[in-house]
C-alpha positions as CSV (number, residue, x, y, z in Angstrom):
1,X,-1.8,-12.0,32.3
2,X,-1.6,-15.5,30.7
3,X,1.1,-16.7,28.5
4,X,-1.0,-17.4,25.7
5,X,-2.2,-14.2,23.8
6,X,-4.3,-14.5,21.1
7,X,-4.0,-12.1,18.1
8,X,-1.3,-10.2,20.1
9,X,-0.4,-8.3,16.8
10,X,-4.3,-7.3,16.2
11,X,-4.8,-6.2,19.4
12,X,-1.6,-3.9,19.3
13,X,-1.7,-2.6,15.7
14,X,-5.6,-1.4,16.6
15,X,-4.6,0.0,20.1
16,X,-1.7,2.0,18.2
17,X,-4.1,3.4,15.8
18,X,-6.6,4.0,18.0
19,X,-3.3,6.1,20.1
20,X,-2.2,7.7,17.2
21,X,-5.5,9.4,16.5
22,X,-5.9,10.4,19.7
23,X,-2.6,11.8,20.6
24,X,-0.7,12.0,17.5
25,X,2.2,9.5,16.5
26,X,5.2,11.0,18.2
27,X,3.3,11.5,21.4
28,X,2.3,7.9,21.4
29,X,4.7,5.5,23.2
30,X,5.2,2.1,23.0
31,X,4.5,1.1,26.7
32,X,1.3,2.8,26.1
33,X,0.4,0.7,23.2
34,X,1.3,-2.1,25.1
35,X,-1.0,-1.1,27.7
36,X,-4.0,-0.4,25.5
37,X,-3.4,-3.7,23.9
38,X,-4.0,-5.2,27.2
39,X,-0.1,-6.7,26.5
40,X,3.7,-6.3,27.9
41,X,6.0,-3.7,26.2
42,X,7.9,-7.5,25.4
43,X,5.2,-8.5,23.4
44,X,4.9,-5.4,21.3
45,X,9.1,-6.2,20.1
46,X,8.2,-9.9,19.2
47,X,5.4,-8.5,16.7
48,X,7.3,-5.1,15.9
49,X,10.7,-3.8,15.7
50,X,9.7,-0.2,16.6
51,X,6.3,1.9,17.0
52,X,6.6,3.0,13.2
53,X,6.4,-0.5,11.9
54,X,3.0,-1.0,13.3
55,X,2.2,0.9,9.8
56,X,4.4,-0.1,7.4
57,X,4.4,-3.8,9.0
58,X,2.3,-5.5,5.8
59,X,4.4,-3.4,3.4
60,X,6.5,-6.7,2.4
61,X,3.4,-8.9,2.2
62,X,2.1,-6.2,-0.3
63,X,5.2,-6.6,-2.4
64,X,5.9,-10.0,-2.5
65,X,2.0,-10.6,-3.6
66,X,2.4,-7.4,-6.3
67,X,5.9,-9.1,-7.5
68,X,4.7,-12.7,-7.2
69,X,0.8,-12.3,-9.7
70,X,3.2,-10.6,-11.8
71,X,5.8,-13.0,-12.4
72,X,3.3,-16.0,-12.9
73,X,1.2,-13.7,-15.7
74,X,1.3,-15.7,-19.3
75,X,4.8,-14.9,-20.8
76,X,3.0,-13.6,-24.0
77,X,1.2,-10.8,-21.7
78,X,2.3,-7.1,-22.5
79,X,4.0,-5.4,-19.4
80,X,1.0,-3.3,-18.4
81,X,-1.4,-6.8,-18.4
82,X,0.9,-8.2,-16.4
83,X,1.1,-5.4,-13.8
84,X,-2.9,-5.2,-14.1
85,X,-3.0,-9.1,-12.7
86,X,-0.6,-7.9,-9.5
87,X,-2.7,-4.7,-9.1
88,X,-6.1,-7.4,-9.0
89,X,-3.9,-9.6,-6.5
90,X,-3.1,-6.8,-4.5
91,X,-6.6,-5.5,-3.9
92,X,-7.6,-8.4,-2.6
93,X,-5.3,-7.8,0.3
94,X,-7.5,-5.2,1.4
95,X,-10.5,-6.8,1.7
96,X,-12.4,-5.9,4.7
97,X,-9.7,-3.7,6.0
98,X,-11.1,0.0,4.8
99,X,-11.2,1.0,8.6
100,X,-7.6,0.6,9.6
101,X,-6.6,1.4,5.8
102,X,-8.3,5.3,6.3
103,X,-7.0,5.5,10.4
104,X,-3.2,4.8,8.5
105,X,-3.6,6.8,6.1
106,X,-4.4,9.7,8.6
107,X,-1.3,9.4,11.1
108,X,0.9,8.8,7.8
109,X,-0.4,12.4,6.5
110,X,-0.2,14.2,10.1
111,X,3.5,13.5,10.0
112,X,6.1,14.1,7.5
113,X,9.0,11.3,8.9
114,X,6.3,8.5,8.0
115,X,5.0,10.1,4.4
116,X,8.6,10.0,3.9
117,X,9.3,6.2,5.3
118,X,5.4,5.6,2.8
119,X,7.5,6.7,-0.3
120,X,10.2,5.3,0.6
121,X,7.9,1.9,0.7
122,X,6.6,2.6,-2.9
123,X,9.8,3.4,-4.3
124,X,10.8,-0.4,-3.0
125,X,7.6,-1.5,-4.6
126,X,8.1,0.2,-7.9
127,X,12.1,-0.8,-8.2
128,X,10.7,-4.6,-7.4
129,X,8.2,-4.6,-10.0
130,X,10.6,-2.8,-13.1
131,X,13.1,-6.0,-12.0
132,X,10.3,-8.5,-12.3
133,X,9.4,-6.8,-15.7
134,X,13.1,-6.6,-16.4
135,X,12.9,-10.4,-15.9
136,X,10.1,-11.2,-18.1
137,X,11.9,-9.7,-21.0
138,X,10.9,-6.4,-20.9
139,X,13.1,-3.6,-22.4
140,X,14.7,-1.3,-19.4
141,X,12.9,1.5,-20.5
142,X,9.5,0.2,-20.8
143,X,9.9,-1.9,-17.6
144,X,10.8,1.1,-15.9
145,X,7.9,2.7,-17.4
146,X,5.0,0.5,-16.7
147,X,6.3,0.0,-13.2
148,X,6.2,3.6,-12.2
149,X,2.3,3.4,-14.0
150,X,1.1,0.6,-12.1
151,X,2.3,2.1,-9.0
152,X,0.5,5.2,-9.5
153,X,-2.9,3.2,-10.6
154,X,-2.3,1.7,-7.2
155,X,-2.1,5.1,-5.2
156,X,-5.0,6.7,-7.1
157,X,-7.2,3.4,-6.4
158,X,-6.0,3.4,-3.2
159,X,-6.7,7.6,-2.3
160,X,-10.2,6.7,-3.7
161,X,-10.6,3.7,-2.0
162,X,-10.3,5.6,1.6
163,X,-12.3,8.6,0.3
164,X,-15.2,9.7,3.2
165,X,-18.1,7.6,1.6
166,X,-16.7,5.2,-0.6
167,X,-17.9,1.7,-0.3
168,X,-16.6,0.1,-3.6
169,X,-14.2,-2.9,-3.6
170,X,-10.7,-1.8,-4.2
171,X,-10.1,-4.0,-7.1
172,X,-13.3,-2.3,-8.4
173,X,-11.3,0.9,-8.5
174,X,-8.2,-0.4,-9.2
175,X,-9.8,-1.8,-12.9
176,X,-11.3,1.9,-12.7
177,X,-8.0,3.6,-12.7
178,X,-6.2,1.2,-14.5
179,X,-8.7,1.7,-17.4
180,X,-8.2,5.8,-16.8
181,X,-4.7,5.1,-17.5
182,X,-5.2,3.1,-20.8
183,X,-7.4,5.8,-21.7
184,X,-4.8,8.5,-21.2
185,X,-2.1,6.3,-22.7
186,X,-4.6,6.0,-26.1
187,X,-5.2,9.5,-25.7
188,X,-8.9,8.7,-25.1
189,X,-9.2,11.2,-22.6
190,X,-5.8,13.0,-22.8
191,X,-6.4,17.1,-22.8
192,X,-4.6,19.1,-25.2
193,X,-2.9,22.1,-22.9
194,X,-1.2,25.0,-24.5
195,X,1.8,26.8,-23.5
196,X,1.5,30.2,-22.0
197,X,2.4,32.8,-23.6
């Protein structure tokens, strides 16, 4: 095997995937990841502390974009506007990665330890965006607020985004969702419910 690997991390996060559907997370080890990849076990710790982070690995990237569109949005720009111009950032990120997005997305359901470690990841998401609202000037309340929204516009573009057939851009749904939430917030499309008797 040469020294000189090119896309080592490519080459192991698809062969994880790949093993993960086939036999299931925890019955995946790394020396077979490795293997698949056509790589050493050594290889796989340079790109990844442990088998798990082969999923969550672009979890920071996703952040620091998310945090970084909303802190450069026009001071005047309502908290909500400002979230909507990291939600647009962050869809770009997936460009041309609905494939590996939906294979994730399945190992992450099949196992509760890694749904946990996902919200765990979204909680880290949500707490960085209230503090970068929080920066901006934004009351603790309503930062707290529009952070926890955003997030959730994210998931729901997201869930669609992977749905069996879908073939729209994610920052197509994202504006989608984000307009759904407007909507609701207006009480455009709010539903009255009653209390049971």
């Amino acid at each position: 095997m040469g020294r000189w690997e090119p896309d080592a991390r490519g080459r192991l996060a698809k062969a994880a995937l790949e093993l993960y559907g086939e036999r299931g997370y925890e019955q995946t080890t790394v020396a077979e990841i490795a293997k698949r990849a056509g790589l050493t076990e050594r290889t796989f710790f340079r790109h990844y502390a442990d088998k798990r982070e082969v999923l969550f690995a672009g979890s920071g990237e996703l952040e620091d974009l998310f945090v970084r569109a909303v802190t450069g949005a026009p001071e005047s720009a309502p908290p909500l506007d400002a979230l909507s111009l990291g939600l647009y950032a962050a869809a770009e990120l997936f460009t041309d990665r609905r494939d590996f997005a939906r294979a994730r997305h399945a190992v992450i359901t099949a196992n509760a330890e890694l749904q946990e470690r996902e919200l765990i990841k979204l909680a880290s998401l949500t707490s960085s965006l209230a503090a970068t609202l929080r920066r901006r000037g934004a009351p603790e309340t309503t930062a707290s607020l529009a952070a926890e929204a955003g997030v959730a516009v994210f998931k729901v573009a997201f869930e669609r985004w992977i749905a069996p057939g879908e073939e729209r851009l994610m920052a197509e749904l994202t504006r989608e969702s984000l307009d759904e939430l407007k909507a609701v917030a207006s009480g455009g499309q709010a539903v009255p419910v009653e209390p049971a008797d």
